[in-house]
VEXSE-303848 format. One record per residue: residue in one letter; x, y negated, z negated of N, C-alpha, C, O in turn. Coordinates in steps of 0.1 Angstrom, whole numbers, plus 5000, padded with zeros to 4 digits. Atoms other than C-alpha are relative to their C-alpha. Example, Ala and Ser with C-alpha at 12.3 -4.5 7.8 and 13.67 -1.06 7.14 Angstrom:
a500950125000512350454922500949885000501949884993/s499150115000513750114929499249894992499749784991/
This chain:
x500149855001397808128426498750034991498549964981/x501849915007394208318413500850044986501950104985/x500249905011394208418380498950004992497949934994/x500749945006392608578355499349894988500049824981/x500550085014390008378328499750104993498850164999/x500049875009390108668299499249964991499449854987/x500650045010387308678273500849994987501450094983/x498750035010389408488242499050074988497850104987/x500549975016389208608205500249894994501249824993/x500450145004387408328189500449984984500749884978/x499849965012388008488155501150064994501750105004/x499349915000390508688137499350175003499850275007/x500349874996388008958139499350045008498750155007/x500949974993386308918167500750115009501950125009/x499549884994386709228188499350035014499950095023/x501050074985383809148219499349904990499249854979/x500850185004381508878223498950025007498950125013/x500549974991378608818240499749835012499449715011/x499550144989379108578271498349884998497549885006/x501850045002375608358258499949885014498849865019/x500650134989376008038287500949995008501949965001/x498850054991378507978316499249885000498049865003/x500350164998378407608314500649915015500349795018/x499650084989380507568350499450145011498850245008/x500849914993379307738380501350055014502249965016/x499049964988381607898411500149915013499449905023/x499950144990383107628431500249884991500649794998/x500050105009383207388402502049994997502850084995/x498750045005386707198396499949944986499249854982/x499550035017387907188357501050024997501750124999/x498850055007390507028340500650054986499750064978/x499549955013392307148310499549964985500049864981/x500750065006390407108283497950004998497149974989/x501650044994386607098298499550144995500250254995/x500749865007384207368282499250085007498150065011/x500149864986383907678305498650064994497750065002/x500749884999381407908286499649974979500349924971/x500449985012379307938251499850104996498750144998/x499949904997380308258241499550054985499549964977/x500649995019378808448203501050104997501550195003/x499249895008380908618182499350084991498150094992/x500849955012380208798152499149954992498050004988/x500550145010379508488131499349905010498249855007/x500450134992378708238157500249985011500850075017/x500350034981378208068194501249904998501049814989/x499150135000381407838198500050015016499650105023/x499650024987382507708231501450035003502249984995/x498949954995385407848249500449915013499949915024/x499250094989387807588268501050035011502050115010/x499049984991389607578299501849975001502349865004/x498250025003393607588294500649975016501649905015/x499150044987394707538331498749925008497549935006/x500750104984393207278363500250125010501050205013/x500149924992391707448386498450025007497549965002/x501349974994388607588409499450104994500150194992/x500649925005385907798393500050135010498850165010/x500049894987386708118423498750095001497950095010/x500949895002384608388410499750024986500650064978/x500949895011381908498380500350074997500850105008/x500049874999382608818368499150054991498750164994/x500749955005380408848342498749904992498849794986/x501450095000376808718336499549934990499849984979/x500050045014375508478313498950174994498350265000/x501049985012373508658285500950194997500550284990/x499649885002376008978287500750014986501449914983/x499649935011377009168253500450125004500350195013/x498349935004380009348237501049995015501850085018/x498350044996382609208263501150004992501249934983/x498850005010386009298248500749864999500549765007/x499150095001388309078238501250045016501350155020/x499149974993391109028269499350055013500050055024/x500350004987388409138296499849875008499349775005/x500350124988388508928329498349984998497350054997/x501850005000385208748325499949905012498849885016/x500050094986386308488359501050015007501850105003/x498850074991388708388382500249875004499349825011/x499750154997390408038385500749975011501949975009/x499050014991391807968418500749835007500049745003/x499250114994393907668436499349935009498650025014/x500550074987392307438463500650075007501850085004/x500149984985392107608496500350194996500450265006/x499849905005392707958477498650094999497450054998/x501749924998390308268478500150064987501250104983/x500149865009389208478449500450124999500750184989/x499749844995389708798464501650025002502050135006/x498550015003393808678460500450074988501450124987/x499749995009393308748428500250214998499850295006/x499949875003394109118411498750044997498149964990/x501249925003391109348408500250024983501150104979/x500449955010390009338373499650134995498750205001/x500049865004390609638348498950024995498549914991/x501149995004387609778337499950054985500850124980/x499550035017386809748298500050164996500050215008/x499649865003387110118285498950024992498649964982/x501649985003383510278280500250044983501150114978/x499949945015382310308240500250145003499950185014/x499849895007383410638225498550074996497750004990/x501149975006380410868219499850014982500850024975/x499750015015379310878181499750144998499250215006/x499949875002379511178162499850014986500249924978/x500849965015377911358130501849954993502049864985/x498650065010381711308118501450025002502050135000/x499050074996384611098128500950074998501250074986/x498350005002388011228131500649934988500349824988/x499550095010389911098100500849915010500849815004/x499750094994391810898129499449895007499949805013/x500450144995389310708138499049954992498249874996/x500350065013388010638105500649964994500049924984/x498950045012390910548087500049844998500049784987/x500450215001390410118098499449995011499550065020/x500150004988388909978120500649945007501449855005/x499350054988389409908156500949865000500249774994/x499450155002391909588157499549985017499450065026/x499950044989391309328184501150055014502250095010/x498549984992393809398216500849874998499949794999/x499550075005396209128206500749985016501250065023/x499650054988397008898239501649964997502149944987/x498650005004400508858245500749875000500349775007/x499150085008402808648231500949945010501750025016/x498850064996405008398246500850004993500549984981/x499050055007408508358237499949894992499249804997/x500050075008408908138207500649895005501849905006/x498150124996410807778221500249984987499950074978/x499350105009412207558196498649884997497749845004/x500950065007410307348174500049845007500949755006/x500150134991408907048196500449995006501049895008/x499649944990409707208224498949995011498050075011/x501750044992406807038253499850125011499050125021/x500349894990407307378271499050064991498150094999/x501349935005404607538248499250005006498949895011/x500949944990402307708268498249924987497550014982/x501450035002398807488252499549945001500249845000/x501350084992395607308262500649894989501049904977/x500550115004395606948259499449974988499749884981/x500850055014393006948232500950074989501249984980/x499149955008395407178211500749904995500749864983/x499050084999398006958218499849914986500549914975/x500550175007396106618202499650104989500350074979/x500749995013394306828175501150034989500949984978/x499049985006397806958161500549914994500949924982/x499150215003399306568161499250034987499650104978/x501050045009396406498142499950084987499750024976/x499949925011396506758118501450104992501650174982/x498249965011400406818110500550145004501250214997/x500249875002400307118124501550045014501350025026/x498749954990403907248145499350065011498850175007/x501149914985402007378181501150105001500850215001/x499149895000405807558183500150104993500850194997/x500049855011405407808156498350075000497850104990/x501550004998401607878167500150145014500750115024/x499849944992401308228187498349965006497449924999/x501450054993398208138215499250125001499750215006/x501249904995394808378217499449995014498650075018/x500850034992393908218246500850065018502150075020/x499649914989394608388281501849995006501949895013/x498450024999398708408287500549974989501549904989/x499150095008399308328254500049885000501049824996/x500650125002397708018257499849954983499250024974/x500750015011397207838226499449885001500049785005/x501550065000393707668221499649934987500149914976/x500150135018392107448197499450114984499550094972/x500249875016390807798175501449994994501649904985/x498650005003394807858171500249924990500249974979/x500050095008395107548156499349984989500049984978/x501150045005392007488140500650164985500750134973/x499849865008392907858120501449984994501650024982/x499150045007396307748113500149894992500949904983/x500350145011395607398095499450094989499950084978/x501449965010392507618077500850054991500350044980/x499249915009395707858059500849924993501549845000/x499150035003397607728034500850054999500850174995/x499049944998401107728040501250084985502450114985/x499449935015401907878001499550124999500150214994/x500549915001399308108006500350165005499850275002/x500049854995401008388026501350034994502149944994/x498949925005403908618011501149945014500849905025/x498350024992407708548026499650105014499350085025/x500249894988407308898043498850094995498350104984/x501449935001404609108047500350174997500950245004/x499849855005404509448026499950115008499350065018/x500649904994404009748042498750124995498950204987/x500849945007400709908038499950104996500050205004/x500049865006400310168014499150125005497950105005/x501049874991398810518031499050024987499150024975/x501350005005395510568021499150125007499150145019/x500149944987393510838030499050025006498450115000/x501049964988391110868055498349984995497950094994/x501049985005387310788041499150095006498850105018/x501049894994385011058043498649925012498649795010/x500950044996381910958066498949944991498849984979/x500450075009379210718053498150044997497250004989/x501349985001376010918062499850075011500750055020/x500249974988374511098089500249955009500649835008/x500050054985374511038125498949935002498049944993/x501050074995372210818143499150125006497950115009/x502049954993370111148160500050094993499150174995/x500649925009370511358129498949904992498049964986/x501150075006368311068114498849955007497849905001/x501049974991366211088145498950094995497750074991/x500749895004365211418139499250034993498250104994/x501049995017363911348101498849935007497849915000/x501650135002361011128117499850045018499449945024/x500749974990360311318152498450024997497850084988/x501550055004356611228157499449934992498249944989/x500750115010356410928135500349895010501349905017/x499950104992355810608153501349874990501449844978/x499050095005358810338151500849945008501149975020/x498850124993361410068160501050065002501250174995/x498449955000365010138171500449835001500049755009/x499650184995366609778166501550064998501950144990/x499049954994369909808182501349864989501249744989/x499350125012372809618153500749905011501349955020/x499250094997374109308166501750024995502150104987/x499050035004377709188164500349974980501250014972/x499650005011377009038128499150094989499150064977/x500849895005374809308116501450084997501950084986/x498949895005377709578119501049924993501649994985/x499150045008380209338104499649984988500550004980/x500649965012378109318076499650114990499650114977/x500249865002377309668076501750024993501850034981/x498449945002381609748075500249924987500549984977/x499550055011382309488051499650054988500350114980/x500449975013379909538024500450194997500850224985/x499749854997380509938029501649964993501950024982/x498649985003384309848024499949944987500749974978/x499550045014383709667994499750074987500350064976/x500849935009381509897974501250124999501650174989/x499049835001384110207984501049974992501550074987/x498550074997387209997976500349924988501349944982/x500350065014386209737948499650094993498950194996/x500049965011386409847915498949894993499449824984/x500550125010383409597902499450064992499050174991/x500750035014381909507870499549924997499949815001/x501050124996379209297860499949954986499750034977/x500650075012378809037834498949935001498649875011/x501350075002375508897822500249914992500849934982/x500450135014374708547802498649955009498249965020/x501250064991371508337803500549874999501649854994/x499850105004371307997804499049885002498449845012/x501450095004368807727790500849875007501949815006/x499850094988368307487817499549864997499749765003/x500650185003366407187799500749925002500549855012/x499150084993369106987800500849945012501349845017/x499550064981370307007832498549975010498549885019/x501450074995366606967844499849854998499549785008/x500350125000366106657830501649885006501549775012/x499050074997369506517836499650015017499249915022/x500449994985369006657874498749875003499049775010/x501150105002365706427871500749845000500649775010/x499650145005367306107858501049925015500849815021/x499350014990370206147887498849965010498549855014/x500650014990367706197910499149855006498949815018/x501150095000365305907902501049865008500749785017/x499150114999368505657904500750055017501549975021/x499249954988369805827939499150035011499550085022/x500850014991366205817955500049925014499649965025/x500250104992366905497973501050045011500850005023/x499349984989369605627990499950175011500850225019/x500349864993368105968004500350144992500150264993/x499349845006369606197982499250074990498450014983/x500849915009368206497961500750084998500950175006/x499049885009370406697939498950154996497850184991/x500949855006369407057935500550064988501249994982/x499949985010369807277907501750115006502850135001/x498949934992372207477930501549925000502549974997/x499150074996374607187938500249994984501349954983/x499150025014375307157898500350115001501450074996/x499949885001376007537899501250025008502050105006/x498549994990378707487927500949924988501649964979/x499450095006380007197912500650104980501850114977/x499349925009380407407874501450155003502450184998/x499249895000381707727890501549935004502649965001/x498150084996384607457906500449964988501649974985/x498750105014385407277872500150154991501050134983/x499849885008385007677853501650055009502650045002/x499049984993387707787880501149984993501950054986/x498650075006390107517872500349994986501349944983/x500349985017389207567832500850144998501650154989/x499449844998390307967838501049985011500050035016/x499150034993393007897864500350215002500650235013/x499149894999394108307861499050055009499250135018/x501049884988390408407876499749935009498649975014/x500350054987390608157905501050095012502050035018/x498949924994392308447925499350095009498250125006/x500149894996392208697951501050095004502250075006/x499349864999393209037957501050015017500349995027/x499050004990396009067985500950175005501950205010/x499349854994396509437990500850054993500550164987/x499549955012399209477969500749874988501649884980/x499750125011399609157949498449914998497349925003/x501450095005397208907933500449795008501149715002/x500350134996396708547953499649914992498349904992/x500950065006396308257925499749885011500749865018/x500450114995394507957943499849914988499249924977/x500650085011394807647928499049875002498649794993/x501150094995392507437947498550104999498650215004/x501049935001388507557936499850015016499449905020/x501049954987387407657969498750105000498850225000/x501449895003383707817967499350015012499049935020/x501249954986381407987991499250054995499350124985/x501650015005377807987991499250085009498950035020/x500749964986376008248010498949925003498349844996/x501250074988373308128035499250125008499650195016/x500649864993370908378046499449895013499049775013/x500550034985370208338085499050095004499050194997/x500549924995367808508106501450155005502650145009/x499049875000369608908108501449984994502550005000/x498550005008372408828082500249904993499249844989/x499950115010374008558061501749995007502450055014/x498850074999377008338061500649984982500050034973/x499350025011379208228032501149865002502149864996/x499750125000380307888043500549944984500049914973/x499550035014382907788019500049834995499549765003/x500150155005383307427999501049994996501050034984/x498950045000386907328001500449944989499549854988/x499850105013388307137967498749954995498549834994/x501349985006385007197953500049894983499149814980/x499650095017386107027915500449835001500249734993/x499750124997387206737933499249895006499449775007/x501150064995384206627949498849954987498650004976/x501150025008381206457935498850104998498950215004/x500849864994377806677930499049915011498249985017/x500550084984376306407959500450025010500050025021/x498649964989379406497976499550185007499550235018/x499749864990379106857978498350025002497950115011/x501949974993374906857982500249935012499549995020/x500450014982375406668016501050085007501050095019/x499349884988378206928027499450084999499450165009/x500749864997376007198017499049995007498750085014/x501350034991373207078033500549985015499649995023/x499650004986375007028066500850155003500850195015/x499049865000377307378062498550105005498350175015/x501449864998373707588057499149925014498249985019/x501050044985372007368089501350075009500850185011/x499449964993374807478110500850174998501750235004/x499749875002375207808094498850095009498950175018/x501549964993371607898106500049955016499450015025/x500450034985371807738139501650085005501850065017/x499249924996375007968143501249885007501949935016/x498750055005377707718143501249934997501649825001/x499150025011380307718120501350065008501150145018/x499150054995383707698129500950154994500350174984/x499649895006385808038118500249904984499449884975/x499350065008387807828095499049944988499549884978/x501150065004384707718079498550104990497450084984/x500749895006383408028065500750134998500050244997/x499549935004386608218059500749944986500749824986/x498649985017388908198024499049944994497849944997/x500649995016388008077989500250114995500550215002/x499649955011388308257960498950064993499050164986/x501349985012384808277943498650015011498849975023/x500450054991381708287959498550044986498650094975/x500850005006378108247948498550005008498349925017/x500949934992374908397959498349974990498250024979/x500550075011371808227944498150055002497749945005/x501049904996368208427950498649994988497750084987/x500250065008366808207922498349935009497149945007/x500650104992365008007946498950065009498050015014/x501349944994363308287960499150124990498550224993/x500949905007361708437929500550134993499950194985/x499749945008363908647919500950004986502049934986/x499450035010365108707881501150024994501549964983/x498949974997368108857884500850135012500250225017/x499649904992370209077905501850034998502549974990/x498749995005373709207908501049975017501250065026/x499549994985375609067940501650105001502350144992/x499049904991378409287963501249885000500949775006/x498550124996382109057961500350055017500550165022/x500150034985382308927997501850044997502349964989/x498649985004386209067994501149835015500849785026/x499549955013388808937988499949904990500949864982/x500550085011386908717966500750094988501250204990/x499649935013387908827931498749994986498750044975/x501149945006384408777921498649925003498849815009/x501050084996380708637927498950014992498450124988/x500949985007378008527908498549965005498149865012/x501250004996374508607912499449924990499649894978/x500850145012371908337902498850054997498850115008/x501049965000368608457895498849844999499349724998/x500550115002365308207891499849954983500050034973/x500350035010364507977861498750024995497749985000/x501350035003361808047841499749974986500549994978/x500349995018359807977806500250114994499550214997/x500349885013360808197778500049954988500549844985/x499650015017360508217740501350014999501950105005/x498650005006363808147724500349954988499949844986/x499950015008364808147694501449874992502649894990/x499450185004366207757680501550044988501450134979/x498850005010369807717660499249974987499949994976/x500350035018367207597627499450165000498850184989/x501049895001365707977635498750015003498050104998/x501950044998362107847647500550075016501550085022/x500249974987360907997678499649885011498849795007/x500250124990360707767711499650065014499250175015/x500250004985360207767748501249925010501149795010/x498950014995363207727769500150035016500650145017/x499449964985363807747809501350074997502150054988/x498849865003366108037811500550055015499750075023/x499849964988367908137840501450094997502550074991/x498949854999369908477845501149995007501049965019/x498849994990373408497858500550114999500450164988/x499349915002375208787865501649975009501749935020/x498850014995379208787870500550165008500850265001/x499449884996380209067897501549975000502049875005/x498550025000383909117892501150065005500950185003/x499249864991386909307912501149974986501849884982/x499549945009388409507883501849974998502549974988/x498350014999392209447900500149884999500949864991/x499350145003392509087901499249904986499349784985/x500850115009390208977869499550134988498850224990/x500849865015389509217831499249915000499049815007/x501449995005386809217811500249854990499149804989/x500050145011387808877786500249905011499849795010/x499550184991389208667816498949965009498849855012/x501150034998385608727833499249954992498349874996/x501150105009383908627801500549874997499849794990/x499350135005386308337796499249905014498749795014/x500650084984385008247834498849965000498649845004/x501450025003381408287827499249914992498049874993/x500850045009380908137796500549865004499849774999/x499650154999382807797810498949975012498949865018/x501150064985379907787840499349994991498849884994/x501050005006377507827813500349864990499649774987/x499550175009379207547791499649885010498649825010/x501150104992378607317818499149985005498849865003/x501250055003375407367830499450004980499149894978/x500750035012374007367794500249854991499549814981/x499750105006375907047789500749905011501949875012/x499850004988375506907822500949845007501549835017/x499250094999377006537815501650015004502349915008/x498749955005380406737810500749975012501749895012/x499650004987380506787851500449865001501649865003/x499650104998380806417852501349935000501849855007/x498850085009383706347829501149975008502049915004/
């Protein structure tokens, strides 16, 4: 029987996509499992797998096409000796909405949710009727993960190796019994003019229209929600770097042989994980209407890419070496930039840290990637005068931090209790070792 290959949601928030490669061609036999299509989300190009055996029938939509919804037919799979044209005529995706000086409060209020594919009945736990791909299957074994309590994204309620891959990534302490009901909120006013009232201001001036990508506008909505929404506040300390320079040096000289090169960055992950676990109350995030403590450090490090950035997180961050987490960050930001990273791989943590040091600048004040509960901006190191514990004046590498903080899940002493333990460790950089 013909059916339908639906463009999957690769993400929780992906909402279209853009179809970037058909990797099989019409006429082509694939097995369950075998990788149909390289499709981009918001964040990234992942590959989208085949859940059923079968004949490639019919195309429906071309490589290099953008905003496909989620749930649109993008093929048809049909049976040996079976036609395409068996299959049901694909619904057609429902044209954008025009934009307008200013939104209905109903269609500002959140935004759009994915269409949510439907749900098979739940079986019984280890139950081999579960409707999912082969690779699911094995990746689940391997990772502890019940495939029976797993609803599928993938076309019929299929469930695919994202599914999985997104369910291992949550810890299972992490989510409330039952889920609250959200408190009414109301409606945010508009965030600026229209796109052709801002035309108008500059009829007759020569210029670009660059049209936002997928992670452009998700960039745009987030930081927009977090500035309206967070309540932040910023702490400042400096911090005299000699000693972690030369120590960085010493490491380094002894860890030549084997390729490695510690940055000033990778001590800076490495303190904000052992400050975390030193403050235990401000390793937290905000949950809507409760506070989330984590007690594993988990940190994310943005990554600027060409048109946006990533925040590729570092998993039990305190528990690792700092050789340890310099070759995951160095492989996290190569595959953040070459677009990618795995959902699971650049969602949760607790903290995050944004570092702008490196390009010259001496301080700044970063935006909490929500629902971080706070993020610190790094600024660069430089020579200053400073004034010595005998009272003599000196010269000191000095480098600026600022702590942005969300007001609801962290005050004003339990951010300085946070700050000043990142600054205790770099200043006393053997400590990280202990």
């Amino acid at each position: 029987m013909a059916t339908e290959i639906l463009m999957p949601a690769l993400s929780p928030t992906m909402e279209e996509g853009t179809l970037a490669k058909w990797l099989v061609k019409e006429g082509d036999t694939v097995s369950s499992g075998d990788i149909l299509a390289e499709i981009e989300t918001d964040k990234a190009t992942m590959e989208f797998e085949a859940v059923d055996e079968g004949i490639v029938g019919k195309i429906l939509v071309a490589e290099g096409t953008a905003g496909v919804k989620v749930n649109t037919p993008i093929a048809i799979m049909v049976e040996e000796g079976e036609s395409a044209d068996a299959a049901p005529a694909p619904k057609a995706a429902p044209a954008p909405k025009a934009a307008s000086a200013a939104p209905a409060p109903a269609e500002t209020a959140a935004p759009a949710a994915a269409p949510a594919p439907a749900a098979p009945a739940t079986p019984k736990s280890g139950d081999a009727r579960v409707l999912a791909s082969p690779l699911a299957r094995r990746l689940a074994k391997e990772k502890g993960v019940d495939i029976a309590t797993l609803t599928g994204s993938g076309p019929h309620g299929r469930i695919v190796k994202a599914d999985v891959e997104a369910a291992s990534a949550t810890p299972k302490s992490a989510a409330p019994a039952a889920a609250a009901p959200a408190p009414a909120v109301a409606a945010p006013m508009p965030v600026g003019p229209s796109a052709s009232t801002v035309a108008k201001m500059y009829e007759g001036r020569d210029y670009e229209e660059v049209t936002l990508d997928g992670m452009r506008k998700t960039i745009a909505a987030r930081l927009t929600e977090a500035k309206q929404t967070i309540p932040h506040f910023y702490l400042r300390r400096d911090v005299q770097l000699d000693a972690l320079m030369k120590f960085r040096g010493e490491l380094n000289a002894q860890l030549e042989a084997r390729g490695v090169k510690l940055s000033v960055n990778d001590f800076i992950i490495k303190a904000c994980a052992l400050a975390l676990q030193d403050v235990p109350d401000a390793n937290a995030v905000w949950a809507g209407d409760r506070i989330l403590k984590l007690k594993p450090s988990d940190v994310a490090v943005a990554v600027a890419i060409e048109g946006g950035l990533f925040t590729p997180v570092l998993k039990d961050a305190h528990q690792k070496t700092i050789s340890a987490l310099s070759a995951e960050m160095k492989d996290l930001a190569a595959r953040a930039r070459a677009r990618k990273l795995a959902p699971h791989e650049y969602q949760g943590g607790s903290f995050a840290i944004s570092n702008l040091g490196m390009m010259g600048i001496d301080n700044f004040d970063a935006v909490i990637n929500p629902p971080h509960g706070a993020i610190l901006a790094v600024g660069a190191g430089v020579k200053k005068p400073v004034v010595k514990a005998n009272g003599e004046i000196g010269v000191a590498t000095v480098m600026s931090m600022t702590l942005s903080v969300d007001h609801r899940v962290i005050d004003g002493a339990l951010g300085a209790d946070l700050l000043k333990a990142i600054v205790g460790y770099l200043e006393n950089p053997m400590s990280m070792l202990a």
